[in-house]
FITORNU-315363 format. One line per field, with one value per residue (C-alpha): x, y, z; residue in three letters; residue number from 1. Coordinates in nm, 2 decimals, padded with zeros to 4 digits. Example, Ala and Ser with C-alpha at 12.3 -4.5 7.8 and 13.67 -1.06 7.14 Angstrom:
<sites>
u <- 01.23|01.37
v <- -00.45|-00.11
w <- 00.78|00.71
residu <- ALA|SER
num <- 1|2
</sites>
This chain:
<sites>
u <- -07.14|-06.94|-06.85|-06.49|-06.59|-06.83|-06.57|-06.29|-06.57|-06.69|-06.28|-06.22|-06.54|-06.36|-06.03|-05.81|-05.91|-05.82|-05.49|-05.38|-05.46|-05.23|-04.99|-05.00|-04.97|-04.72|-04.44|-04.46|-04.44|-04.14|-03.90|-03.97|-03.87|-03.56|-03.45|-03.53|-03.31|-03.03|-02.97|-03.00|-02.79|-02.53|-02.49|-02.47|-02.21|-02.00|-02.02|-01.91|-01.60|-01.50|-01.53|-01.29|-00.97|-01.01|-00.73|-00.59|-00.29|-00.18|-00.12|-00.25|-00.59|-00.95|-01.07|-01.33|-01.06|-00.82|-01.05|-01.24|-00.96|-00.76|-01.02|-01.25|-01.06|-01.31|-01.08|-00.79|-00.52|-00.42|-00.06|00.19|00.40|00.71|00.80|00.90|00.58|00.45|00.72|00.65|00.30|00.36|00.58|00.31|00.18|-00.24|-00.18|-00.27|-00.19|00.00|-00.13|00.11|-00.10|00.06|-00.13|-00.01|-00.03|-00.34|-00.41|-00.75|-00.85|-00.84|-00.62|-00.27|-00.22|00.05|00.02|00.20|00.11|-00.04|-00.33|-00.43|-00.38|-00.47|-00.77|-01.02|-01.39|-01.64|-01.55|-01.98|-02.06|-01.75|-01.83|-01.57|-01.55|-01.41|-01.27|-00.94|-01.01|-00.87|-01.06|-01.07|-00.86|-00.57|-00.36|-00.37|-00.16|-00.11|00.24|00.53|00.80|00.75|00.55|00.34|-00.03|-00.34|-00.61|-00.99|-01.28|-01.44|-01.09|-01.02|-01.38|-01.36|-00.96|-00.96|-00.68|-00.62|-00.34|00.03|-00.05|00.14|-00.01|00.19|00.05|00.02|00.10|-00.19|-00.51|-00.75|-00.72|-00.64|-00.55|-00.18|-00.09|00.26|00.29|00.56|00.71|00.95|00.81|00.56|00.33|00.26|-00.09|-00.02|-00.42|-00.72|-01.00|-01.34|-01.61|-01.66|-01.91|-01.62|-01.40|-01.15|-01.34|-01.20|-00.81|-00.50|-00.28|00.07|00.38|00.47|00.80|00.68|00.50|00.83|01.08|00.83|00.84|01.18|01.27|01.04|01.12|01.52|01.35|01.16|00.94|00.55|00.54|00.89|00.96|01.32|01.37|01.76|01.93|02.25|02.47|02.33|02.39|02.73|02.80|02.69|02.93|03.20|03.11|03.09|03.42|03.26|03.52|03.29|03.27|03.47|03.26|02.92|03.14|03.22|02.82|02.70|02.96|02.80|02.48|02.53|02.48|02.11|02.04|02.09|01.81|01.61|01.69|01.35|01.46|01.34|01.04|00.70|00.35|00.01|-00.17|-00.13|-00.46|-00.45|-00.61|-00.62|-00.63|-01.00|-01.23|-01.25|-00.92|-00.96|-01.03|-00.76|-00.49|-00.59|-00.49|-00.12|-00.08|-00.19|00.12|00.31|00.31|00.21|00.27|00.03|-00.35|-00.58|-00.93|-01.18|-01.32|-01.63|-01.73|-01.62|-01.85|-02.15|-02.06|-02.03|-02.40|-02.55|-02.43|-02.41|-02.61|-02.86|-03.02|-03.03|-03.20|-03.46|-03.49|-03.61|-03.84|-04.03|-04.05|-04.21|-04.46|-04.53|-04.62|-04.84|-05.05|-05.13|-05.14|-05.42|-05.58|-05.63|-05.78|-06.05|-06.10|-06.14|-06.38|-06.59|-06.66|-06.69|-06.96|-07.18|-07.18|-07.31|-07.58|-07.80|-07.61|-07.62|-07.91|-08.08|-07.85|-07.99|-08.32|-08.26|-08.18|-07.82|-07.72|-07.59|-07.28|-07.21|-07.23|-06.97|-06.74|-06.74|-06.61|-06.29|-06.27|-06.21|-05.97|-05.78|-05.79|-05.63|-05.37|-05.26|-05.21|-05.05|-04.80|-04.77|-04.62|-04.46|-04.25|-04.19|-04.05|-03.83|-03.69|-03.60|-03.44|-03.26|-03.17|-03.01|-02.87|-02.68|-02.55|-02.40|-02.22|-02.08|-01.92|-01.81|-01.73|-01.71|-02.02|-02.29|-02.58|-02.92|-03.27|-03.52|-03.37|-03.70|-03.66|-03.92|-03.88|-04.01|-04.32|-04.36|-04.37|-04.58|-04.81|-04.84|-04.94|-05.17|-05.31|-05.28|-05.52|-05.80|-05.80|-05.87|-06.14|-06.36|-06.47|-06.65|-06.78|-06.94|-07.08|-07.23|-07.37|-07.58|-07.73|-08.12|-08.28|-08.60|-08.43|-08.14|-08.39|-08.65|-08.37|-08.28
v <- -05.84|-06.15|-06.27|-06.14|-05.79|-05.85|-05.97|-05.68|-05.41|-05.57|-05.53|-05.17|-05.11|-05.07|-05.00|-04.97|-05.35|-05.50|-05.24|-05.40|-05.72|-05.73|-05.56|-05.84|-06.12|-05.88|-05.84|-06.27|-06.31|-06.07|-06.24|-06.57|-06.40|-06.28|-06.58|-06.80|-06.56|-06.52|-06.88|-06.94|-06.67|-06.65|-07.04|-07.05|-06.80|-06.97|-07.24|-07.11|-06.96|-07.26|-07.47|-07.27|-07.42|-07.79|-07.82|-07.54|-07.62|-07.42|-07.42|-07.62|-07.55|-07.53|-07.65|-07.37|-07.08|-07.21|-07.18|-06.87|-06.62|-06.71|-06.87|-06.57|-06.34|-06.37|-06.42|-06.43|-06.75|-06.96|-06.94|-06.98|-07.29|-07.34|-07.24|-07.60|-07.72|-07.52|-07.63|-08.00|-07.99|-07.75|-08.07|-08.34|-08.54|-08.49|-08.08|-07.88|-07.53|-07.42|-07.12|-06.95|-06.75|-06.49|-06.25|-06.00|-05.70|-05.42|-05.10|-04.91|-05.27|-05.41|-05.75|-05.74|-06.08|-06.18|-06.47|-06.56|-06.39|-06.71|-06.71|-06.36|-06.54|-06.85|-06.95|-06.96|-07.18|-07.29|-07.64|-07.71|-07.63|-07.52|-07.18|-06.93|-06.72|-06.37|-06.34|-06.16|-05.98|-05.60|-05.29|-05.24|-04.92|-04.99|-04.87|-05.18|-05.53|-05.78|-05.72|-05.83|-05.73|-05.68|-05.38|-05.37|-05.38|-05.55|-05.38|-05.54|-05.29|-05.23|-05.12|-04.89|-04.73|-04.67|-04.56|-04.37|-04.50|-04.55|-04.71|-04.53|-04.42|-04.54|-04.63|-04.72|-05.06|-05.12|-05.44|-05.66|-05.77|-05.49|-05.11|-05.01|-04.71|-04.65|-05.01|-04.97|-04.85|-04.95|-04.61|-04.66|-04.97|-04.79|-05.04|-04.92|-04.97|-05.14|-05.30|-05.27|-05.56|-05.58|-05.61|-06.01|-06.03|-06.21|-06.12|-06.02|-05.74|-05.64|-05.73|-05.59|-05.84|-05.86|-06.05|-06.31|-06.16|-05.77|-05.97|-06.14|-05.81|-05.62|-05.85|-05.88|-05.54|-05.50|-05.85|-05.89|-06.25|-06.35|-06.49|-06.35|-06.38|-06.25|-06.63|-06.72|-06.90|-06.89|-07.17|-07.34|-07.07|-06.79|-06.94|-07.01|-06.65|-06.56|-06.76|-06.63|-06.28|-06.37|-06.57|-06.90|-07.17|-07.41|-07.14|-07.38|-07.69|-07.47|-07.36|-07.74|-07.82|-07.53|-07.61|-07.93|-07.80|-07.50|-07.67|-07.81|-07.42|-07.36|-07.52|-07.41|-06.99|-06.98|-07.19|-06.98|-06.81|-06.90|-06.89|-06.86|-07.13|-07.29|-07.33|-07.62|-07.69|-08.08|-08.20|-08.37|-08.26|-08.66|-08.66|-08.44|-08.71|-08.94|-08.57|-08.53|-08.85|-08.81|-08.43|-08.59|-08.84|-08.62|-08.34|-08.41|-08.07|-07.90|-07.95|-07.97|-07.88|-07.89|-07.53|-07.59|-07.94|-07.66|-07.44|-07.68|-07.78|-07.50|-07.41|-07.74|-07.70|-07.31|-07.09|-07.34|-07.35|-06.97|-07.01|-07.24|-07.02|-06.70|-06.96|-07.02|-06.68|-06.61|-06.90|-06.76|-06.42|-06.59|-06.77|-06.47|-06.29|-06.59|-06.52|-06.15|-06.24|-06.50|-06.24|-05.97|-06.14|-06.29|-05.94|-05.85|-06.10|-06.01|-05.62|-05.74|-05.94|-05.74|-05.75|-06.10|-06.18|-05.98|-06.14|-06.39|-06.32|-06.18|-06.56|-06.61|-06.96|-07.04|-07.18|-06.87|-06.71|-06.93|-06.89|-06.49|-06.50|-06.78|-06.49|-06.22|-06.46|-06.51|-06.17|-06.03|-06.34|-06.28|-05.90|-05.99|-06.21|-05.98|-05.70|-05.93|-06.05|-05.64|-05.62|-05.93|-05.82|-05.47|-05.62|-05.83|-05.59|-05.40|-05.68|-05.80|-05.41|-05.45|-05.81|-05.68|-05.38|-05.59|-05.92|-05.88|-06.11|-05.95|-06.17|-06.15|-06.03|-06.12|-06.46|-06.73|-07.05|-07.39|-07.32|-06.98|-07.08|-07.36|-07.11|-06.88|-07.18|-07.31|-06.91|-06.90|-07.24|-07.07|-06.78|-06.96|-07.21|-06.87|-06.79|-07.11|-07.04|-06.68|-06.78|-07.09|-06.84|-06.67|-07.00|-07.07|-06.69|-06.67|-06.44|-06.42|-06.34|-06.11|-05.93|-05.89|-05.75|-05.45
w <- 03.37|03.43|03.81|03.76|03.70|03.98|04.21|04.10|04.17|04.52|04.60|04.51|04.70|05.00|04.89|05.21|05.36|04.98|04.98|05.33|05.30|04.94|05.11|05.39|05.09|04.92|05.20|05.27|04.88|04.88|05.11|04.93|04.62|04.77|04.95|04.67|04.41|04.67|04.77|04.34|04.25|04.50|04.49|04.10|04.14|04.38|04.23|03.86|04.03|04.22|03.89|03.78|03.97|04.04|04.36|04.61|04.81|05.10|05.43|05.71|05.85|05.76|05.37|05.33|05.51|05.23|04.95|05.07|05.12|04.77|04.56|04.68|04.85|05.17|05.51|05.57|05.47|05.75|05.63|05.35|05.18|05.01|04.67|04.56|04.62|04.34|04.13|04.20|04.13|03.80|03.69|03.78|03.46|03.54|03.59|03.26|03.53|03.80|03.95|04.27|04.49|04.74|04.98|05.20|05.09|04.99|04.86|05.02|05.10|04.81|04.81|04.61|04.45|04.34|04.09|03.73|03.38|03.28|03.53|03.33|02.98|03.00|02.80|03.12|03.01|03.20|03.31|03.31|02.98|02.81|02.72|02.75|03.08|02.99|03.38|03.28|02.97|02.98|02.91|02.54|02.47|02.36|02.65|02.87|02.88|03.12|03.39|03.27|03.54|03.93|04.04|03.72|03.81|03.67|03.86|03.87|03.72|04.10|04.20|03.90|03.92|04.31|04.34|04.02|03.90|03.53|03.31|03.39|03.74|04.05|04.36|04.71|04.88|05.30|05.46|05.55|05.38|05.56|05.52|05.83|05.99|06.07|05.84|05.69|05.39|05.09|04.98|04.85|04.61|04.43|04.18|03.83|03.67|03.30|03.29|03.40|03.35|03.25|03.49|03.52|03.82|04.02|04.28|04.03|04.03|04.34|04.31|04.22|04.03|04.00|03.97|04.22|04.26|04.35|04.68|04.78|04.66|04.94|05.20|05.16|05.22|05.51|05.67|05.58|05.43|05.15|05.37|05.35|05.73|05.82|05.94|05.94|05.58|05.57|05.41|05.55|05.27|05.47|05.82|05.67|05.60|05.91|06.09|05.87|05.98|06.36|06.37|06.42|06.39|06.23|05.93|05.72|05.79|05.71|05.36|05.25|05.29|05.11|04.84|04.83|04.78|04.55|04.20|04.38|04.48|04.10|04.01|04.26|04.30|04.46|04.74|05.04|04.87|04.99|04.84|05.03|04.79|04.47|04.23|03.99|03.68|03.59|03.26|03.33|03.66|03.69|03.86|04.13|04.39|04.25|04.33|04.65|04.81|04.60|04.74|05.09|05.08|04.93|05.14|05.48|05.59|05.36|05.27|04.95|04.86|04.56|04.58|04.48|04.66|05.00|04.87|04.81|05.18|05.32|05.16|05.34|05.60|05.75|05.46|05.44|05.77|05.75|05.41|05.55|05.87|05.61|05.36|05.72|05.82|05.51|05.46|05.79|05.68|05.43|05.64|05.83|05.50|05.43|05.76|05.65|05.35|05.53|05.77|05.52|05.24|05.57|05.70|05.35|05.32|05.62|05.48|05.18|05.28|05.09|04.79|04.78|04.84|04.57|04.33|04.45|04.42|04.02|03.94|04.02|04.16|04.54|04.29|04.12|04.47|04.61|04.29|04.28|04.67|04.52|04.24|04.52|04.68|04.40|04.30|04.64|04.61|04.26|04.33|04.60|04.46|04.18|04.43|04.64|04.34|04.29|04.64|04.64|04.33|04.45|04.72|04.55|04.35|04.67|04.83|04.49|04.44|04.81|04.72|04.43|04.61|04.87|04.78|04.37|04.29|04.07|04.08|03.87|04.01|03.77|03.65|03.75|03.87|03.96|04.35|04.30|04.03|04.32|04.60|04.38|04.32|04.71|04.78|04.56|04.68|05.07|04.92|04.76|05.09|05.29|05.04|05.11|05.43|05.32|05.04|05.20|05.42|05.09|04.94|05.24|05.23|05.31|05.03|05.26|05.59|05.44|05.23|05.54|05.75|05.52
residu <- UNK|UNK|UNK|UNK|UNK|UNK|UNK|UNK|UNK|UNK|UNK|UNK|UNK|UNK|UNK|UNK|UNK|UNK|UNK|UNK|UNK|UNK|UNK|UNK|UNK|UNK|UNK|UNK|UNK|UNK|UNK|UNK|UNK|UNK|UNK|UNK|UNK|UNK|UNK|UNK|UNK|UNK|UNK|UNK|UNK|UNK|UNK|UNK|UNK|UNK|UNK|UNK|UNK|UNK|UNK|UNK|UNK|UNK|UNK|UNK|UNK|UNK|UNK|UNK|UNK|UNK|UNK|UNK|UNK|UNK|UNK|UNK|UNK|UNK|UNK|UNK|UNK|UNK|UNK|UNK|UNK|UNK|UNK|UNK|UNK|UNK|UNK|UNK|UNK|UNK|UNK|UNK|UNK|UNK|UNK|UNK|UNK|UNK|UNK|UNK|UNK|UNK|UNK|UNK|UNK|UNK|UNK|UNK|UNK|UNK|UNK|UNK|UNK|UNK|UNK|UNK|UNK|UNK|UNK|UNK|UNK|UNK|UNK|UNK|UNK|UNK|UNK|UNK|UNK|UNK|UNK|UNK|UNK|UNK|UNK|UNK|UNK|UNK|UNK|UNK|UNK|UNK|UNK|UNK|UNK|UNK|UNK|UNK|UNK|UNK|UNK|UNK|UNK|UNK|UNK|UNK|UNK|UNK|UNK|UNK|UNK|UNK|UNK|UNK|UNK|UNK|UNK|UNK|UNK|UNK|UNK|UNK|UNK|UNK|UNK|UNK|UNK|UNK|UNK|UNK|UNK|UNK|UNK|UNK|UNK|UNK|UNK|UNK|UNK|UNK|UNK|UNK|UNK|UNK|UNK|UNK|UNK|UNK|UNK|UNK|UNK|UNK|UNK|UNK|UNK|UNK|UNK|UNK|UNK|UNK|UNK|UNK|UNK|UNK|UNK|UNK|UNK|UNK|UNK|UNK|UNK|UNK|UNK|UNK|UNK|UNK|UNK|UNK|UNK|UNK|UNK|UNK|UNK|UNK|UNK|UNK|UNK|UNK|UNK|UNK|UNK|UNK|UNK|UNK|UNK|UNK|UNK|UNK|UNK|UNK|UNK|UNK|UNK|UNK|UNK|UNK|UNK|UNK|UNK|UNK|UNK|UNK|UNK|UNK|UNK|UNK|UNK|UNK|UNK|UNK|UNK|UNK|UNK|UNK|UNK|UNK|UNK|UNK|UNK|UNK|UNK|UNK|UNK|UNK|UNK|UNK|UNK|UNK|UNK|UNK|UNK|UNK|UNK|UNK|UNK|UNK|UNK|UNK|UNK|UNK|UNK|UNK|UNK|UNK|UNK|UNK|UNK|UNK|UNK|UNK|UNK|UNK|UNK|UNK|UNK|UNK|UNK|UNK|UNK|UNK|UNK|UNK|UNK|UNK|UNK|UNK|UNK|UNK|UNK|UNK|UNK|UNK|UNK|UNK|UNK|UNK|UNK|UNK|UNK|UNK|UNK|UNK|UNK|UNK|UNK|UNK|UNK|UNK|UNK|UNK|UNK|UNK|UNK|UNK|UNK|UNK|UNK|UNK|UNK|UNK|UNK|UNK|UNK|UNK|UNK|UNK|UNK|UNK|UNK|UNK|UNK|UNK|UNK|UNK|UNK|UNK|UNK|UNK|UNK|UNK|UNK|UNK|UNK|UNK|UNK|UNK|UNK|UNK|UNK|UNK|UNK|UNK|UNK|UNK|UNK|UNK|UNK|UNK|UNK|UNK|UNK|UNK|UNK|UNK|UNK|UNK|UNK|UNK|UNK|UNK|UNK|UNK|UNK|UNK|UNK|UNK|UNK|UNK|UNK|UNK|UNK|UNK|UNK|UNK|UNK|UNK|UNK|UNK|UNK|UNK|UNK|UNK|UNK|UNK|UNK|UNK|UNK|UNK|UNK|UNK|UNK|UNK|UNK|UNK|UNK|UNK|UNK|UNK|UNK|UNK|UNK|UNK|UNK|UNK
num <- 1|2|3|4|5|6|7|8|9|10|11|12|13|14|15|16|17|18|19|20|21|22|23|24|25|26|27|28|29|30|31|32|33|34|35|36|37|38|39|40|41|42|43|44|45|46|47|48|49|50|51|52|53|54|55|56|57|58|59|60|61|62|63|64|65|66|67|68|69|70|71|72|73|74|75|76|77|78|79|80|81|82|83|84|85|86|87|88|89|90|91|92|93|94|95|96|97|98|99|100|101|102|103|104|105|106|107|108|109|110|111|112|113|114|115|116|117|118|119|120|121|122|123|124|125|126|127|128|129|130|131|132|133|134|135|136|137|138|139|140|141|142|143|144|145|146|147|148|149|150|151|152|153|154|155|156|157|158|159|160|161|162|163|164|165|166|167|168|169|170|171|172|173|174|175|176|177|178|179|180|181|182|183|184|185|186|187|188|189|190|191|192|193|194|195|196|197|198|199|200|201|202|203|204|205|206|207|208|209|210|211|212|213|214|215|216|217|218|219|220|221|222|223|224|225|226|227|228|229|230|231|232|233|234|235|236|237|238|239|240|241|242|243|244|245|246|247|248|249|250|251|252|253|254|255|256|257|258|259|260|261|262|263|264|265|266|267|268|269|270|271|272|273|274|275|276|277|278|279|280|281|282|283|284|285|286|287|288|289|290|291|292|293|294|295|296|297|298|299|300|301|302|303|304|305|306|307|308|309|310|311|312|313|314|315|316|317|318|319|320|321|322|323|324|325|326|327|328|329|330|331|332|333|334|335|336|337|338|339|340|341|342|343|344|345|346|347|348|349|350|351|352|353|354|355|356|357|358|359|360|361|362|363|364|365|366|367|368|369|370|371|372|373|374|375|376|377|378|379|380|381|382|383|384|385|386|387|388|389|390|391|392|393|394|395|396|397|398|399|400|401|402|403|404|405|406|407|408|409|410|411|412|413|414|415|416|417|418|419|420|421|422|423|424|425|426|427|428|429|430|431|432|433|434|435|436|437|438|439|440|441|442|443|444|445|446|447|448|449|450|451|452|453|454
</sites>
């Protein structure tokens, strides 16, 4: 019988210490694995999305809230922007896309955006290694196509499977970007459901799209304004009217300035629209940081972001603390996991004084001793590493089925990575340390004096 079969029988000998103390090793081992897969996962996936778009415009206000609640659809936006601008930058010479984003409205708490057809057709990659990202490809029977008019639908696959709703059925949204109770709902603008998407493991999965227009024609009848808000966005034609209406006697000088301007309002029927952001696609990632200085100058009133440099920052800076806070917690748990296991094997050892020492005294070295103790070390360790990666898995597992449901983000549990063989390693390391002490304690038995105390 070799020393390993030695060792695995001493541990089943007393089944209960060797099932706590992997259970000990097991639950440290498990958050590792989970924090270790999360902060991997959930990064990798924030990051792929944010590659996606290369500048957001909108509103003034925080970077991350701008990229967050229309990159992501986390938040709320910190405001809306004119039109033109998106007509300006869809004109500018290093822009490949144009995207106009506008928020406002939902249905059961799922976001309505309202965007253009392209940003469903346009041939989406990812901008790391090139390989097609299938983001806004529709369910493949037959029945589905992208909107083509206002209050046609796109809806994502999360919002399909948990509303019901299928291709030709109507649905009524509410005014705001939560569901809640007594919110205002658009009756009499019901949205038609022409598509439904695949399931793309991004928070398209939980979005209704539509046309840009169906979020203005609904804000418009609520509001009196095309505005998103319900801010005043009149033009000088309508104040001109007004004053007609009201008698003004300066009617006629407000109708000789918006003569003036009528063949400019031509070109520019979306005058007093607004969206909330506008995603860009350059024609290289190389020239994001020469954009944002130009957007800066020229549009003092608005800001700019790289989505996924915000994302990488917000990581470093707020999710990684956290993430360290965990890894501690649970190199924590280890060590007394490692404790357990010194304790165990050294109590282990004084039972089986005995045992030892007639092994001893049949010919077996003080080294081989020493080396099946390390074996019973290792033994509990590995087993407990084994179950621990069993536990962070399933949790994982959990954890990734809840940010899917809630923020669109399916993530993998079982994909490896060098932190987690380096954790795996530096437990294992933690175990075998704890081992030394109890089996020093069995190299230095005394075959006479164990043997004359049985």
């Amino acid at each position: 019988m070799t020393l390993w079969h030695i060792a695995w029988n001493y541990l089943w000998n007393r089944k209960l210490t060797t099932g706590l103390t992997i259970l000990s090793v097991a639950l440290g081992v498990g958050l590792i694995t989970a924090v270790l897969i999360l902060r991997d996962e959930t990064e990798r996936r924030f990051v792929e999305e944010g590659q996606a778009f290369d500048i957001a415009v909108g509103a003034e206000g925080s970077t991350q809230q701008l990229v967050l609640s229309t990159v992501y659809f986390i938040g709320q936006p910190a405001g809306n922007i004119p039109y033109e601008i998106y007509e300006q930058l869809q004109k500018d010479e290093d822009v490949e896309r144009a995207f106009p984003i506008g928020l406002g409205d939902s249905f059961r708490g799922f976001r309505l955006v309202g965007t253009s057809a392209d940003m469903l057709q346009y041939d989406w990659v990812n901008r790391i290694t090139g390989e097609p990202r299938n983001t806004f490809r529709l369910v493949e029977d037959g029945n589905g196509r992208y909107f083509e008019k206002p209050f046609e639908a796109v809806l994502g696959s999360a919002v399909a499977q948990q509303t019901g709703l299928q291709v030709g059925d109507t649905f009524v949204s509410t005014h705001g970007l939560m569901d809640l109770e007594g919110a205002e709902a658009h009756e009499d603008m019901p949205y038609t459901v022409v598509g439904i998407l695949r399931p793309s493991g991004t928070p398209n999965d939980r979005a209704v799209f539509c046309d840009l227009a169906s979020i203005w024609h609904a804000h418009e009848h609520e509001y009196g304004t095309a505005s998103l808000t319900g801010a005043d966005t009149s033009t000088e034609a309508d104040v001109d009217e007004h004053a007609a209406e009201e008698g003004d006697e300066h009617a006629g000088e407000h109708h000789e300035h918006a003569e003036g301007e009528a063949h400019a309002e031509e070109h520019h029927e979306h005058h007093d629209r607004e969206v909330t952001s506008v995603l860009l696609v350059l024609k290289s990632p190389g020239l994001r940081f020469q954009f944002m200085p130009r957007v800066a100058e020229k549009y003092p009133d608005v800001i700019a972001a790289i989505p996924v440099d915000e994302i990488q920052k917000l990581y470093r800076d707020l999710l990684g603390t956290a993430r360290q806070v965990l890894l501690a917690i649970g190199y924590l748990v280890v060590v007394i996991s490692s404790i357990s296991i010194l304790i165990g094997l050294y109590l282990s050892i004084v039972q089986r004084k005995r045992d030892l020492a007639i092994m001893r005294a049949l010919g077996a070295a003080a080294g081989e001793i020493f080396g099946a103790v390390l074996i019973e070390a290792f033994w509990v360790t590995l087993l407990g590493i084994g179950a621990g990666w069993f536990v962070g898995t399933g949790l994982t597992y959990g954890l990734g089925a809840y940010l899917s449901e809630r923020y669109g983000f399916s993530i993998t549990a079982f994909r490896p990575s060098p932190d987690m063989v380096s954790a795996y390693s530096a437990v294992l390391l933690m175990g075998m340390v704890a081992g030394i002490v109890p089996a020093w304690q069995a190299y230095r038995t005394d075959i006479a004096r164990d043997l004359s105390d049985v």
